[in-house]
N, C-alpha and C positions, 0 to 999 in steps of 0.2 A: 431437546425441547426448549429450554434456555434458550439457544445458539436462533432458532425460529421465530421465539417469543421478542427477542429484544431486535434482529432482523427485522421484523413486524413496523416494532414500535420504532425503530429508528428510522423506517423509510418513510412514516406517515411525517417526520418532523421537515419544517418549511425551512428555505435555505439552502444554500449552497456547505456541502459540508465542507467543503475546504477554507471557508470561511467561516461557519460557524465553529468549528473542534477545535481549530486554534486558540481563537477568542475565549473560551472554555476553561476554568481553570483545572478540573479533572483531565490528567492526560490517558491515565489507565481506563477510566470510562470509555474516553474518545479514542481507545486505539494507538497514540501519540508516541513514537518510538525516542523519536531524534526532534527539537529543535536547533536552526542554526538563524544566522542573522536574515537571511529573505527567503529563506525556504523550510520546510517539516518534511519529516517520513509518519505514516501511519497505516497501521496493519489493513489491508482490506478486510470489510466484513462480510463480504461475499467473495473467498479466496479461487482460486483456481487451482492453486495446492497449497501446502503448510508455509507459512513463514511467506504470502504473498503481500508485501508493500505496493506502498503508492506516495512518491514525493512529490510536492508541490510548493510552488511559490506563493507565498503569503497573499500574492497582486492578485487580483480575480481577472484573468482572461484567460482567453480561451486561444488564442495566437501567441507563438513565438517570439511574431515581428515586438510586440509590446512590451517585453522583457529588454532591459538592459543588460550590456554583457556581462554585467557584475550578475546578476540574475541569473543569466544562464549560466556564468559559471558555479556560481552557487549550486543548482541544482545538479548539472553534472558531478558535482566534486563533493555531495549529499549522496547521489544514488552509489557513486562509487564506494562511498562510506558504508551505506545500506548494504551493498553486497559483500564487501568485507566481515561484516557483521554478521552476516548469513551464513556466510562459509564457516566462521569461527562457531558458530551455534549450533547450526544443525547439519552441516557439513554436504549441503547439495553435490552434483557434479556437475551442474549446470546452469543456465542461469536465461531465461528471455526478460530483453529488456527492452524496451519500446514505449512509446507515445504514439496513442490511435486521437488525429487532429479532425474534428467531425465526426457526424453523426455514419455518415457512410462508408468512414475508418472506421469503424467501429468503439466510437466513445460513448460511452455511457452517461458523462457529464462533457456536456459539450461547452459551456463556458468557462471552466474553468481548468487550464491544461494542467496534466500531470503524468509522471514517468510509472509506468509497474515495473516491479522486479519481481517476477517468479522464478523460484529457487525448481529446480528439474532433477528428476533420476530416474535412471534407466528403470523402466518399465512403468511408470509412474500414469500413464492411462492405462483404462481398463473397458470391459464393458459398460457401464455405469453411465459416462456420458454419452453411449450411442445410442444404448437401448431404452436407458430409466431417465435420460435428460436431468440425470444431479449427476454432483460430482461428491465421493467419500473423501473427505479430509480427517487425517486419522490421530490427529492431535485440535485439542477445544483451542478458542482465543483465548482464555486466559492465560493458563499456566505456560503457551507461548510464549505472551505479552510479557510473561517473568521473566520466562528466560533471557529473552529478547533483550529487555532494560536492564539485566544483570550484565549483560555482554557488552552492552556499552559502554560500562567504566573499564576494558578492555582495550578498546579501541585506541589504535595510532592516532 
């Protein structure tokens, strides 16, 4: 009910959230896994499975073209981070990773681009999103969000 309740409240708030959580100085509030110099990782709040990220560059657009290469590379060499991270925590077998560019890719925020990484394992859908149109995520964001920031002072 929590997990509903702040869902709720966070979608009614104005702003681009990849511009607003940064700016933010609660990062455990805002999800905030990883900052680096032009780009962040932050947990999604409406995951697709446990441990699904979303890295983005600081810049507010919604194209590639507008990104310098220093930019792209930043985010690449951030989600690569992010999934190093993933594997070290919760140990997936797999991993999609992708950028949906437009509303007709299937982006959710269309102005402002961003990479997901969902962590995958074998068997890992179910009924649930054919029949009931939700998906069971079987661990809360919180004590992810712990584990998650513990694993970063890990990190290469």
């Amino acid at each position: 009910m929590q997990y509903i309740q702040t869902a709720i409240k966070n979608k009614s708030n104005e702003g681009c959230i990849f511009c607003v959580k940064p700016q933010a100085s609660d990062d455990q509030k805002n999800l905030i896994i990883l900052r680096d110099k032009t780009c962040f990782a932050l947990m999604n709040l409406f995951p697709y499975n446990p441990g699904h990220l979303m890295i983005a560059p600081y810049k507010h657009t919604g194209e590639l073209d507008d990104l310098t290469e220093a930019e792209l590379a930043d985010l690449m060499l951030l989600t690569r981070r992010c999934k190093r991270l993933l594997t070290a925590v919760i140990q997936p077998q797999a991993f999609n990773i992708g950028i949906n560019l437009g509303l007709t890719a299937g982006a959710g925020i269309t102005d402002h681009l961003h990479v997901h990484i969902v962590p995958r394992w074998n068997g890992d859908t179910n009924f649930m999103p054919v029949i009931g149109e939700t998906k069971v995520i079987p661990e809360a964001l919180d004590p992810l969000y712990q584990r998650l920031r513990a694993g970063v002072a890990n990190l290469a």
